[in-house]
N, C-alpha and C positions, 0 to 999 in steps of 0.2 A: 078361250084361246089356249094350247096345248100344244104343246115340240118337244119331242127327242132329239138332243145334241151333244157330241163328244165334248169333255169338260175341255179335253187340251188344244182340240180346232176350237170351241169358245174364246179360250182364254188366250189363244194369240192370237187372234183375231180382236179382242177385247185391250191389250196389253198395245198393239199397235196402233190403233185409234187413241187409245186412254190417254198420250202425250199429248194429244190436242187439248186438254181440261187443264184450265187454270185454276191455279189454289187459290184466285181473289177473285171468284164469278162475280157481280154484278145482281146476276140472276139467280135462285139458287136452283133453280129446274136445270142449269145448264151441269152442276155436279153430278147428273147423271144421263145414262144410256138411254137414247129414245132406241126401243126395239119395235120394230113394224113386222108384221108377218102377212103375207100374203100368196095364198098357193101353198107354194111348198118351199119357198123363199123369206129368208131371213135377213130383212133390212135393220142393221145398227149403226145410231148417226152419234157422233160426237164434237163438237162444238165449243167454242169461245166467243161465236157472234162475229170476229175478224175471220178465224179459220172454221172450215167444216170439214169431218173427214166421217166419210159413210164405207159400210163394209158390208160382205152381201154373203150369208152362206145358202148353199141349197141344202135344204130338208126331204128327210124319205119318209119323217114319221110326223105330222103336221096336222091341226085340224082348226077351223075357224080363223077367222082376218081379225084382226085389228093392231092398236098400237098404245105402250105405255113405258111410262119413265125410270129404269130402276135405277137405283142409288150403284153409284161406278164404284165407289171404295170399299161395300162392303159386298158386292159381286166379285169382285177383282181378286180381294183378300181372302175368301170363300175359295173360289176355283185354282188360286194358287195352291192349297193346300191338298187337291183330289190329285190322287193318281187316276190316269186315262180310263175312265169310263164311261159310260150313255146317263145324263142327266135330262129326266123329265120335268119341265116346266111347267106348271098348272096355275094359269092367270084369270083370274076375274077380274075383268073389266067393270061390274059394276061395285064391288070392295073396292078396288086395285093391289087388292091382295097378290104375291105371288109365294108359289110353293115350288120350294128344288126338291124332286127325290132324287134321292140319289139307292146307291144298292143296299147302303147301309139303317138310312134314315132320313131326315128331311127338312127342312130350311126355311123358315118364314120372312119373307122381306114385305115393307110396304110399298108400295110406286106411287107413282103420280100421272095421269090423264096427260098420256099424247099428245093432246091436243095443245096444250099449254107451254109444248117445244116451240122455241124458237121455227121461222121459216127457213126452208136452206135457198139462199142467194142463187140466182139462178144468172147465166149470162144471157145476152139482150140477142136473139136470132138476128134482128135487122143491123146488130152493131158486131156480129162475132166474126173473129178471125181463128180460121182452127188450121190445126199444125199438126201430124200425124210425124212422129221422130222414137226411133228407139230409144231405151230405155239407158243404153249404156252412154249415149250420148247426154243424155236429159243429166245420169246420175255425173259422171264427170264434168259437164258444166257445173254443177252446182258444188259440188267436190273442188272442183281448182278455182271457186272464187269466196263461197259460203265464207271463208276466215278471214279476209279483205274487208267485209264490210265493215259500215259505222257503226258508233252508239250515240248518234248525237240528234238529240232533242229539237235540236234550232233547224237542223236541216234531215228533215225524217228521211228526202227519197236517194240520201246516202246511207241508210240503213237495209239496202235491200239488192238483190240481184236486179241489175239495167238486162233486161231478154229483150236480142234486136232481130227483124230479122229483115232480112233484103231479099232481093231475086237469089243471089247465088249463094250464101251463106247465112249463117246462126250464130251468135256473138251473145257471149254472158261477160256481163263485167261488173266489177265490184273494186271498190276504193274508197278510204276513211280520209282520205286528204294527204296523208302520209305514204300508203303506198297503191298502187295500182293494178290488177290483174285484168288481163280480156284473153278470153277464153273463146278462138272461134273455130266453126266447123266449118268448110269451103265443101264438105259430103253434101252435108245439106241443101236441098234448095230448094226453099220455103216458095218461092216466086211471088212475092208478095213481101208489101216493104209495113211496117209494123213493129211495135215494141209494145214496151211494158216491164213495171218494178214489182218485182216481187217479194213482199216481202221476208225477213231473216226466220221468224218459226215458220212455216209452210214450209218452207228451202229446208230446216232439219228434220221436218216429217218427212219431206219425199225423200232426203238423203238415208232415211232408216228403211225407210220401203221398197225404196227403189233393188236394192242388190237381189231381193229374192224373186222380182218379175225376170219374165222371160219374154213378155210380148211387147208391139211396138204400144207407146204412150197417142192418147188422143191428149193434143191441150186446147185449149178454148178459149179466148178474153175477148170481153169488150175495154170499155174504158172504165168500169169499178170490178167487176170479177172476172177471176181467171182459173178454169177446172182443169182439171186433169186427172183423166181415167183413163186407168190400169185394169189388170183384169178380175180382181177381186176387190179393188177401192178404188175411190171416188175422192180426190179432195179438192173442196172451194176455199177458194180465198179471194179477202179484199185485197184487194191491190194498192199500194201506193201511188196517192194522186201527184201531180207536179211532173216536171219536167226533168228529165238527168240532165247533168251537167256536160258539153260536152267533151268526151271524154281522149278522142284522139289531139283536141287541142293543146295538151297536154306530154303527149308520147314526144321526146326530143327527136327530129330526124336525120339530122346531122350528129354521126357518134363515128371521131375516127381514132379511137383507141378500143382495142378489141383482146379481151383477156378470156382464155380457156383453160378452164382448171377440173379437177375431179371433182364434183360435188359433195360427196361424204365427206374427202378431206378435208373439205373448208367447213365445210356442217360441224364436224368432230373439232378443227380446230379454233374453231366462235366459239363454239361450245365451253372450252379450257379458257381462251383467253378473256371473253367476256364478263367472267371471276373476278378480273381486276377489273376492269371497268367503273366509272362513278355510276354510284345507286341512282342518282338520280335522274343523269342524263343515258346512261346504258352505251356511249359511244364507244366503239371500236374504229382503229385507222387503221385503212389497206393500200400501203404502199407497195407500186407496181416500178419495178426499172430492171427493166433485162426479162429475161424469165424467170424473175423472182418476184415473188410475191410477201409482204410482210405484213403478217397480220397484227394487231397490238393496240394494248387498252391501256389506261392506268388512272390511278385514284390516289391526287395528291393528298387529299384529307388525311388518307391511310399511308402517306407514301411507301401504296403498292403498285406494282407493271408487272406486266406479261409480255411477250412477243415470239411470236414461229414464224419460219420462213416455210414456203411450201414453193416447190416449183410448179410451174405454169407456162402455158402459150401465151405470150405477150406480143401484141404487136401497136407500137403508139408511142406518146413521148410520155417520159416518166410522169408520174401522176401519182398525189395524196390524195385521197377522199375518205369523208368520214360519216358511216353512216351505226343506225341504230340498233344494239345487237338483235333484242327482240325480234324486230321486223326481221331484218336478214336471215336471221336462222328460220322464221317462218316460214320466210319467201322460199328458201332452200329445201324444207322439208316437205314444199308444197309441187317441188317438180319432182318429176319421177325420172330423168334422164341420168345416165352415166356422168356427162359430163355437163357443164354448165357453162353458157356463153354470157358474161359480163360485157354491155358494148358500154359505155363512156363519153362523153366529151370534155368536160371540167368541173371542179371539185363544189361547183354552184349548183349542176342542173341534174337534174333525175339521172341517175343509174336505170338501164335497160336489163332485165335476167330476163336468157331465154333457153332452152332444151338444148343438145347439141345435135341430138336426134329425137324426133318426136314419138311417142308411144305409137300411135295410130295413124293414117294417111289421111291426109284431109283435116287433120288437125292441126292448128297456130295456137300454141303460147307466147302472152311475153305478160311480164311481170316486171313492175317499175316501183322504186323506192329512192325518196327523198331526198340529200345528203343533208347530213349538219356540220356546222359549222367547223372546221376543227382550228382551237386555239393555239397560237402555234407559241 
C-alpha cells in the first residue's frame, strides 16, 4: 500500500480529527489513526468509541487497498515539523511497517492491523431521521448554547445540546439548572417532529469544523447515533439516552417589567463591579427605578462595594434582583445584539435576556438566568 500526500493537507486534516482521542483510551488501538485507502481515496478515522470523526482526502498518486493503524502522536509530531511538501507513504501490510519519505530522508513508524479498529456506529435506516440544514445555522446553534450546558453526573442529558425539531422550526437548547438558553430557527422546516441530545465533545468538534464548510450539513439519528456529513468529514456520535426536561415549562410568561440597555455597557460594567462581589456567592444587585439602572456588589468579609449607575429604557415598577455575576456576563457575552432586552416579573422568578434585534431573520434567542436571593 503506497500514497503520495501533501505533509500540510495531512496534518490539518489529521489535527482536526486528532481532538476526538482521548488521553485515557480504554483501548490502546484507539491512540491511533485507522488510515483505509481505496482507489485513489484516503479514508482516516478517529475515535473514542462515544465519538467518531472520519475525514476523506482524494489521492492522484496511490496504489493498492487496504487499511492500518498508525500511532497519532508521533504522526502528528512528525508532520508538525515538515514545511509543505509531497510525502510518500510505503506501507506493508504484512510487517505493518510504515515508511515516510520525505525529500530529505525517511521515517520509520510501526502500526497496527486495521482490522483490530474499533467498528464505526452506524445509524439504523429503518429508525433514521435525516435533516439537510446549512452549516451556519448547525454552527450557531451550537455557538449560542455549547456554554449553557451541564457537568452534572447525576443528570447526564443535562450535559448535552436538547436538537428539537417540529414541522415549522429547529430549536437547540441547553441549561445547567441555573441558566437557560433556546436557540430557534422558524427558516427552517424540518416537517418532521423529532429530537435528540447531543452530546457536549461532538458539539466542540463540530463547533471547530464547522466555520471552514461552505456546504449545506446532512444530519442523521436514530435513537443511539447521530452523523453528520460535511463535505470532507464525517462525524458519529452516541447520543445521549433519556429524556430532556421540559424545557419551556420553565420560560416565565407573564414579565411586565421590561428593561433596555446597551449591552457592552452593562457587560463592561459587571465586569468592574463584580470585583467586589463575595468570592463565594459572586452576587451582583440591579436596581431598576426610573431609567436608572444600578448595578452593585459587595463583600462584607472585606468591607468592600462597588456601584455604577448606567442609563436605560425602563418600563415597570421599581424592582431589586440579584443575580450571579458569572452567569450574567456569560449570558451577555453570548448575545451578539447592540442592545439587550431584560424582561422581568419579581425578584424570585427567572430573569428573560433577549437581542433587541436579531443577527439573522428567522432567528429567536432568549436566554434565562435564575435570580438569588438578595439579603437585604
Amino acid at each position: 500500500m503506497k500514497f503520495v500526500v501533501s505533509s500540510s493537507d495531512l496534518l490539518s486534516h489529521l489535527q482536526a480529527i486528532s481532538r476526538v482521542i482521548s488521553s485515557k483510551n480504554t483501548l490502546p488501538i484507539l491512540d491511533n489513526f485507522l488510515f483505509k485507502l481505496e482507489n485513489n481515496q484516503l479514508e482516516i478515522t478517529a475515535s473514542d468509541l462515544e465519538s467518531t470523526f472520519i475525514t476523506r482526502l482524494e489521492l492522484e498518486n496511490a496504489s493498492e487497498s487496504g487499511s492500518i493503524a498508525i500511532p497519532a502522536k508521533i504522526l502528528l509530531d512528525t508532520l508538525k515539523e515538515f514545511a509543505d511538501q509531497p510525502l510518500t507513504f510505503d506501507i506493508s501490510l504484512d510487517s505493518m511497517s510504515v515508511v515516510i519519505i520525505s525529500s530529505n530522508g525517511q521515517f520509520n513508524i510501526i502500526g497496527q492491523n486495521g482490522i483490530d479498529f474499533p467498528q464505526i456506529p452506524t445509524v439504523k435506516e429503518e429508525k433514521k431521521t435525516s435533516l439537510r440544514i446549512s452549516y451556519d445555522v448547525l454552527l450557531n446553534g451550537i455557538n449560542k448554547t455549547l456554554f449553557a450546558t451541564a457537568d452534572d453526573e447525576l443528570r447526564p442529558v443535562m450535559n448535552g445540546i436538547f436538537v428539537e425539531l417540529t414541522g415549522n422550526s429547529l430549536t437547540f437548547v441547553a441549561s445547567d439548572a441555573h441558566k437557560l438558553v433556546r436557540y430557534r430557527r422558524n427558516d427552517v422546516k424540518p416537517g418532521t417532529e423529532a429530537s435528540f441530545i447531543l452530546p457536549k465533545k461532538p458539539a466542540s468538534l463540530l463547533k471547530n469544523i464547522l466555520p471552514k464548510e461552505s456546504n449545506d450539513i446532512l444530519v442523521e439519528f436514530d435513537d443511539k447515533n447521530a452523523m453528520f456529513t460535511l463535505t470532507n468529514f464525517t462525524l458519529v456520535s452516541r447520543l445521549v439516552e433519556g429524556n430532556y426536561p421540559s424545557y419551556n415549562s420553565v420560560i416565565p410568561t407573564d414579565n411586565p417589567n421590561s428593561l433596555s440597555i446597551d449591552r457592552l455597557e452593562l457587560y463592561n460594567s459587571l465586569r468592574r463591579v463584580s470585583v467586589f462581589a463575595n468570592q463565594a456567592s459572586n452576587l451582583v444587585k440591579l436596581s431598576l427605578a426610573g431609567n436608572e439602572l444600578t448595578v452593585s456588589a459587595q463583600d462584607l468579609d472585606f468591607s468592600i462595594s462597588a456601584y455604577e449607575r448606567l442609563t436605560c429604557q425602563y418600563e415597570g415598577d421599581d424592582i431589586e434582583i440579584g443575580f450571579k455575576s458569572l452567569f450574567l456576563i456569560e449570558i451577555l457575552s453570548n448575545l451578539s445584539s447592540g442592545d439587550v432586552i431584560f424582561k422581568l416579573s419579581d425578584p424570585s422568578r427567572a430573569g428573560i435576556m433577549v437581542p433587541a434585534e436579531n443577527e439573522t431573520e428567522g432567528e429567536d434567542v432568549l436566554m434565562l438566568l435564575m435570580p438569588m436571593m438578595i439579603n437585604v
